[in-house]
C-alpha positions as CSV (number, residue, x, y, z in Angstrom):
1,X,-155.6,95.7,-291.5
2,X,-153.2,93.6,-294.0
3,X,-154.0,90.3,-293.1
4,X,-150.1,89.3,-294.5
5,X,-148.5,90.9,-290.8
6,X,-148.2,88.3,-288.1
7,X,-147.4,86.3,-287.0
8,X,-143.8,81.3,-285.7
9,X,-139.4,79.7,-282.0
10,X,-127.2,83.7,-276.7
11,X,-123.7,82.6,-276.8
12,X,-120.1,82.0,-275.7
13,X,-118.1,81.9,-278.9
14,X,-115.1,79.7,-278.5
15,X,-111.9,81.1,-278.9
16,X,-109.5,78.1,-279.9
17,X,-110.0,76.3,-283.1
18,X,-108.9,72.9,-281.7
19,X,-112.4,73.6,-279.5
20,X,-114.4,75.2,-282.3
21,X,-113.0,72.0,-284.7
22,X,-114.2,69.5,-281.9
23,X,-117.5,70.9,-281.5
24,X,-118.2,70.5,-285.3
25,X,-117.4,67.1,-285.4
26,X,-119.4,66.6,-282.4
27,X,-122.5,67.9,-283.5
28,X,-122.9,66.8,-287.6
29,X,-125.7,67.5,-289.0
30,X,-128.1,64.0,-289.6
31,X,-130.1,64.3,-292.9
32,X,-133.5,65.2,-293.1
33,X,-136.4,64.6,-294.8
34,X,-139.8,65.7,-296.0
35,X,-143.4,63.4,-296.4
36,X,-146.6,64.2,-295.8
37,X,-148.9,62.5,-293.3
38,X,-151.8,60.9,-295.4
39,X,-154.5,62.1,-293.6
40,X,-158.0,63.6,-294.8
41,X,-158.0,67.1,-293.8
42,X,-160.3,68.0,-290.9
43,X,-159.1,70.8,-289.9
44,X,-157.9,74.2,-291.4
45,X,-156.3,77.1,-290.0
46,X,-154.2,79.7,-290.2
47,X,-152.6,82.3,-288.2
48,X,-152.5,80.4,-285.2
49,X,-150.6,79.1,-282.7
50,X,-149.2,75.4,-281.6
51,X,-147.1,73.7,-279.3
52,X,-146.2,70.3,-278.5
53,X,-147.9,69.2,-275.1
54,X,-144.8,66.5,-274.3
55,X,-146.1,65.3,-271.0
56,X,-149.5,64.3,-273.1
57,X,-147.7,63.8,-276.4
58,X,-150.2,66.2,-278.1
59,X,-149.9,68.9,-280.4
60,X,-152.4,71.8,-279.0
61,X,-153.2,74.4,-281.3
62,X,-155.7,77.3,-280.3
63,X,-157.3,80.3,-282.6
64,X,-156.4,81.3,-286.0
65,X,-158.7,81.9,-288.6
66,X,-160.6,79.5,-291.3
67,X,-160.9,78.7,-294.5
68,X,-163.7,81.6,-294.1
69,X,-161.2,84.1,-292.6
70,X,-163.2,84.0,-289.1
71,X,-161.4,84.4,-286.2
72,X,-161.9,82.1,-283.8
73,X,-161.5,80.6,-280.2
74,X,-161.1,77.2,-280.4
75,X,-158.5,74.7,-278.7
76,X,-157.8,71.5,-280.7
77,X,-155.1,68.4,-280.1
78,X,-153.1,66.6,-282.3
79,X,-152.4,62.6,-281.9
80,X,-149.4,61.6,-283.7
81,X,-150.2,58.2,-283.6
82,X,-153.8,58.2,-284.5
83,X,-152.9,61.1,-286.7
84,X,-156.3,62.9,-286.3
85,X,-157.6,66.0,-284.8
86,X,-159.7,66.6,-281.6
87,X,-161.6,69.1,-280.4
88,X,-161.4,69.9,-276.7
89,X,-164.3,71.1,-275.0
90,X,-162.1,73.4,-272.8
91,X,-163.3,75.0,-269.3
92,X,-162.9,78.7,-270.0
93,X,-161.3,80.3,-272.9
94,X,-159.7,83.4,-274.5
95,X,-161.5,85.0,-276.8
96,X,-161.1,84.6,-280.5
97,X,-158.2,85.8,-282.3
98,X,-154.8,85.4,-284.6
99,X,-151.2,86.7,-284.8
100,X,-150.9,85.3,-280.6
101,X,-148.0,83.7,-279.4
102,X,-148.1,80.5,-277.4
103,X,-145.4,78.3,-275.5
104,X,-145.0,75.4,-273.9
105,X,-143.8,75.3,-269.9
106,X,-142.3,72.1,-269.4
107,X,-141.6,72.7,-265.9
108,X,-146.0,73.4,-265.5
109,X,-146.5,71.4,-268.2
110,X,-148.6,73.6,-269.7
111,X,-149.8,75.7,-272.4
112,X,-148.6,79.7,-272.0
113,X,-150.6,82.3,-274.4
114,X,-150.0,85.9,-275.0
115,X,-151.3,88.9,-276.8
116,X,-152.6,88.9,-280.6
117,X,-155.1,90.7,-282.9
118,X,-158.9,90.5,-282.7
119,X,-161.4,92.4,-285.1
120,X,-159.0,95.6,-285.0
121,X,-157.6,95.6,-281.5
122,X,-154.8,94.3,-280.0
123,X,-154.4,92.2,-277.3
124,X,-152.5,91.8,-273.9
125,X,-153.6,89.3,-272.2
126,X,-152.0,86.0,-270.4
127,X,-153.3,82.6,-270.4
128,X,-152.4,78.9,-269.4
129,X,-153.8,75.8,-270.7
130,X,-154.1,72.0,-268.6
131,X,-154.5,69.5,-270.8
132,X,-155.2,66.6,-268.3
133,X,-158.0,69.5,-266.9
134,X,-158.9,70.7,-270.4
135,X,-158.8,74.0,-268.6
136,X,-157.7,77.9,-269.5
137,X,-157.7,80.2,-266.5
138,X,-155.8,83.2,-266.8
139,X,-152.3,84.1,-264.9
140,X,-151.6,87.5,-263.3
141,X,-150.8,90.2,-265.6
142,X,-149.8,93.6,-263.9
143,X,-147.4,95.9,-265.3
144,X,-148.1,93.9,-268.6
145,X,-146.1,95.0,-272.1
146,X,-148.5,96.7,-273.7
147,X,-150.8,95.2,-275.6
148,X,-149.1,93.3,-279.4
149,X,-149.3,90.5,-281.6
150,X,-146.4,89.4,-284.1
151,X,-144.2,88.9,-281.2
152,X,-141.4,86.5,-280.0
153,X,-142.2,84.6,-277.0
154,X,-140.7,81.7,-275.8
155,X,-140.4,79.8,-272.4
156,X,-136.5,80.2,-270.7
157,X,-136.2,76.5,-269.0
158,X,-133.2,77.7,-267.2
159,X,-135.0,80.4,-266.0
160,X,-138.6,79.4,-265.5
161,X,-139.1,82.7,-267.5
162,X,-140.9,83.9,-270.9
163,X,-139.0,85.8,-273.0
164,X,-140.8,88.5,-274.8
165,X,-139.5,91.1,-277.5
166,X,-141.1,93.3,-280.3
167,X,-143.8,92.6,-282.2
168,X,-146.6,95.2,-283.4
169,X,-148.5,97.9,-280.7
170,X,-151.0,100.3,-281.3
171,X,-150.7,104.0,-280.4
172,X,-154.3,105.7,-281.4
173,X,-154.9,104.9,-284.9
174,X,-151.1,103.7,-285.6
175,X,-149.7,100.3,-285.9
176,X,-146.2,100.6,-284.6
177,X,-143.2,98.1,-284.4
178,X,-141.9,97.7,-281.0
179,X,-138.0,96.2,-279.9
180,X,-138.8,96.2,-275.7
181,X,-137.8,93.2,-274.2
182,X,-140.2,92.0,-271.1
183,X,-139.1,88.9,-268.8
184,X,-142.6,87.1,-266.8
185,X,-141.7,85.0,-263.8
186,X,-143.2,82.3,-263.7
187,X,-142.1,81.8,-259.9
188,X,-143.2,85.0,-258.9
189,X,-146.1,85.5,-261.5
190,X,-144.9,89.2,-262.2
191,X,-143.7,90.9,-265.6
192,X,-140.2,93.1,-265.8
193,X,-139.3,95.2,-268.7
194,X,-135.9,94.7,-269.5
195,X,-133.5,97.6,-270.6
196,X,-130.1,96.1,-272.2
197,X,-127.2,98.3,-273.3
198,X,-128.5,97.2,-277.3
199,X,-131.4,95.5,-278.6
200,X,-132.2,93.9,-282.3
201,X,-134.2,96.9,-284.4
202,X,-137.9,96.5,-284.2
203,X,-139.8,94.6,-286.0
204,X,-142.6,92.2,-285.9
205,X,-143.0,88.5,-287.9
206,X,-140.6,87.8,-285.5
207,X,-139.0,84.3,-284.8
208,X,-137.4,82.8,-281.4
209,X,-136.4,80.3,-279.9
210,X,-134.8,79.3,-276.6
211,X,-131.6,77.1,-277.3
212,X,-130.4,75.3,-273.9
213,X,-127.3,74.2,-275.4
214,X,-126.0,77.7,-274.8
215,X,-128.6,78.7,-272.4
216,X,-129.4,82.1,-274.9
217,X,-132.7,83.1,-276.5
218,X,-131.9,82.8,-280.5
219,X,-133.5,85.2,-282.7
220,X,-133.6,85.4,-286.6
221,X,-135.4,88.0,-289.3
222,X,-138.4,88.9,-289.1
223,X,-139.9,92.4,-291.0
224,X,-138.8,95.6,-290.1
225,X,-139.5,99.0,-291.3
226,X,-137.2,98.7,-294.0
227,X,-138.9,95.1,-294.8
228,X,-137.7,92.0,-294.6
229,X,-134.8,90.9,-292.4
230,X,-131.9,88.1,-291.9
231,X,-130.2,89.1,-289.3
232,X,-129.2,86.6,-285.8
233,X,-129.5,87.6,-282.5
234,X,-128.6,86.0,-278.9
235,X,-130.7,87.4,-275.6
236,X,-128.8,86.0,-272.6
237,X,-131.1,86.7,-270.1
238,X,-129.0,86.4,-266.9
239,X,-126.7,89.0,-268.3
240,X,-129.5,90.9,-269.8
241,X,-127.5,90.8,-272.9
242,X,-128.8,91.2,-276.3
243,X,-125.9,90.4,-278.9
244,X,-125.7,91.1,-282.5
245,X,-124.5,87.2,-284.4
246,X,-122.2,87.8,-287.5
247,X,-122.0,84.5,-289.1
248,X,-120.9,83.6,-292.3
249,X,-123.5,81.4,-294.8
250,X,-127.0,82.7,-293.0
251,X,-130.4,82.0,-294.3
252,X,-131.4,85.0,-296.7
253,X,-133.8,87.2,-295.3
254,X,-137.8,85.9,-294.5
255,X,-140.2,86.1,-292.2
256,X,-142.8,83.7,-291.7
257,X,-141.0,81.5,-290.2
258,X,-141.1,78.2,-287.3
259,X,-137.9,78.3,-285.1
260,X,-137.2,75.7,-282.2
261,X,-134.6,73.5,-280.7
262,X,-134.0,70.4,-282.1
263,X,-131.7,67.9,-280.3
264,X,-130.6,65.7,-283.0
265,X,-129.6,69.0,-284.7
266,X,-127.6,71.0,-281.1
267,X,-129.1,73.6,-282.2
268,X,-132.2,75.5,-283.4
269,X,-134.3,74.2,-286.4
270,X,-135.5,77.3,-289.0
271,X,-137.8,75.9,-291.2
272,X,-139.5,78.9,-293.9
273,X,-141.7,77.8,-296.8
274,X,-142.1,80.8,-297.9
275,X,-144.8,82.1,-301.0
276,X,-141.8,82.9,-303.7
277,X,-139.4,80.8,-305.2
278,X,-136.9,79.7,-301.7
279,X,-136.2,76.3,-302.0
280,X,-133.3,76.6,-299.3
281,X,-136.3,75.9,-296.4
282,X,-134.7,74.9,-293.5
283,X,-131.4,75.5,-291.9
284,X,-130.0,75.0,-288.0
285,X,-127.7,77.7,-286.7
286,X,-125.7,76.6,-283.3
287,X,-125.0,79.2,-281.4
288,X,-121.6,77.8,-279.4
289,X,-120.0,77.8,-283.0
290,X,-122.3,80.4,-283.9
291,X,-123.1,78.8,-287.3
292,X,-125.8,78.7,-289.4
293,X,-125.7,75.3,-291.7
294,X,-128.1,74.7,-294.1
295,X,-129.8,71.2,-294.0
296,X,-131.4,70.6,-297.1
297,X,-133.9,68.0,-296.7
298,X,-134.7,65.5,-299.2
299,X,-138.0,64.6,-300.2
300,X,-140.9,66.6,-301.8
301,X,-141.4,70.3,-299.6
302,X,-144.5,71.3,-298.9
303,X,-146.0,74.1,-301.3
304,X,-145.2,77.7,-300.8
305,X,-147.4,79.9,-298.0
306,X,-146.8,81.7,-295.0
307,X,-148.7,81.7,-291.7
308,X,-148.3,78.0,-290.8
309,X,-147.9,76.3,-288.1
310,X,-145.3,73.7,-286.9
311,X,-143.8,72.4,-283.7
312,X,-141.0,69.7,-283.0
313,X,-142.1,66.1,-281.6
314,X,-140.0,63.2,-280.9
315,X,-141.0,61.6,-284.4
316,X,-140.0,65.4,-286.2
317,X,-141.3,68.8,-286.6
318,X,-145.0,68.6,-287.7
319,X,-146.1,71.5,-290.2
320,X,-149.5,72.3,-290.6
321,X,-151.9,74.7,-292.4
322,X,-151.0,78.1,-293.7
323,X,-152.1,80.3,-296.3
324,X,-151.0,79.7,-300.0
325,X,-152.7,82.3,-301.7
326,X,-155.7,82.8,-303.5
327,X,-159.3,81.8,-302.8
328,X,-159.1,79.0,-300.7
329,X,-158.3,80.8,-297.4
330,X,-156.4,78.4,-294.9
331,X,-154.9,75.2,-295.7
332,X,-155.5,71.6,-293.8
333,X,-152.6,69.9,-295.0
334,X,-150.2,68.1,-292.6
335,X,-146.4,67.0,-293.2
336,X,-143.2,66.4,-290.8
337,X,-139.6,66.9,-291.4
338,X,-137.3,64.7,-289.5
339,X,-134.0,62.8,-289.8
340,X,-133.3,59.9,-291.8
341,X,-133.6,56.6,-290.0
């Protein structure tokens, strides 16, 4: 297997320009900026998945792989304000892997796990984490997309539904890429596969993110079979509506990347440190104006890698580990991007 696949999180376009001119000035961009949090590296991972817990104010990471390339099945919390790492003796467990998807329900206020890659088998199982209970127990899975890693997820607030689309399957000894689009109730615990008049190609790398300011599932690039991609989707999931995004100024293609809504931005956050020679890391793209802007941070950016980690607190969007290349497997490093006081 190339260890370089994985995986990082829907609009009405306004019609008059008095609107569309309104809206801009509305919603200006603040200006951001880089630092790194000066903390001794404790741990180092790669290929996994975090979230921000906000009812604990905890960053929860679970899996990966080491600076050893191990796969493992641990669960670990962040403290921003003692900026250290925990483990969590957890009651239950999935088993090891990488490439998985996590989310966090707000409305549960809990941890939601799907799917991923272990040894050389793919994996289609569902799992939610309590923090207060430090506990994993698994939810009910029938009907269940088949089994993937590399795949959008995210949590529909609106809805009390995940969103699910693509990633990479296995059929026998192939490794295919898969556009379905699945929708789990999280009301009535049950999955549906979805069957809109279009869908994005497939692909895997894939990254989404549920916007509430137009109450759409955004999508962006990710690697398809003719490689890497920059295109901008919008899954509306009452209307079961996937739409194709044309806007001017985009982000060039990439994969790799950590996409999630960002408040101070009304919009989604892309942030992609990629391993060439991009410096233009991190744009927002609102989806009402269906602009991308690019919000160039100041500050010194974190080193080129791919496979890292990152998800938006009230103090910023904390990046962490990754894979830069070379011998020293996964990285421990630690920075945030947030605006300018």
């Amino acid at each position: 297997m190339n260890r370089f696949m994985f995986i990082a999180l829907p609009f009405i376009l306004l019609s008059c320009d008095s609107h569309h001119e309104q809206d801009q000035t509305q919603t200006e961009s603040p200006t951001y900026v880089w630092s790194q949090v000066a903390t001794t590296p404790t741990l180092y991972r790669v290929e996994s998945s975090v979230v921000y817990d906000s009812d604990s104010d905890r960053l929860i990471l679970f899996g990966g792989r080491d600076r050893n390339w191990n796969e493992s099945n641990d669960t670990w919390e962040y403290n921003p304000a003692e900026k250290s790492w925990r483990r969590i003796n957890t009651i239950g467990s999935p088993w090891k892997r990488q490439f998985h998807a996590m989310v966090y329900d707000s409305i549960g206020k809990r941890a939601i796990l799907f799917g991923g890659y272990e040894g050389d088998e793919a994996l289609g199982d569902l799992w939610a984490f309590d923090y207060d209970e430090a506990r994993w127990e698994t939810l009910p899975n029938e009907f269940a997309p088949a089994p993937r890693y590399m795949n959008g997820l995210v949590f529909d607030s609106a809805n009390n539904s995940l969103v699910l689309f693509g990633g990479r399957i296995h059929d026998g000894n192939s490794q295919l890429q898969a556009n379905d689009t699945w929708i789990y109730s999280l009301d009535e615990l049950v999955w549906e596969k979805r069957t809109p008049a279009i869908s994005p190609p497939a692909r895997d790398h894939i990254s989404m993110a549920y916007d509430p300011e137009s109450g759409n599932t955004i999508l962006f690039g990710g690697n398809g079979s003719g490689g890497t991609l920059g295109d901008t989707w919008t899954f509306d999931l009452a209307q079961n509506a996937w739409e194709k995004m044309g806007p001017d100024n985009a982000p060039s293609p990439r994969d790799h990347n950590i996409l999630t809504y960002s408040p101070d931005l009304s919009g989604v956050l892309l942030v992609s440190v990629g391993m060439g020679e991009t410096t233009d890391c991190c744009w927002t793209y609102r989806a009402i104006e269906n602009t991308w802007i690019d919000i160039s941070p100041a500050g010194k950016m974190p080193e080129g890698r791919d496979h890292m980690q990152g998800a938006l607190t009230p103090n910023g969007l904390f990046f962490f580990g990754g894979f830069s290349g070379g011998p020293g497997g996964a990285r421990g490093d630690f920075w945030v991007l947030k605006p300018v006081d």
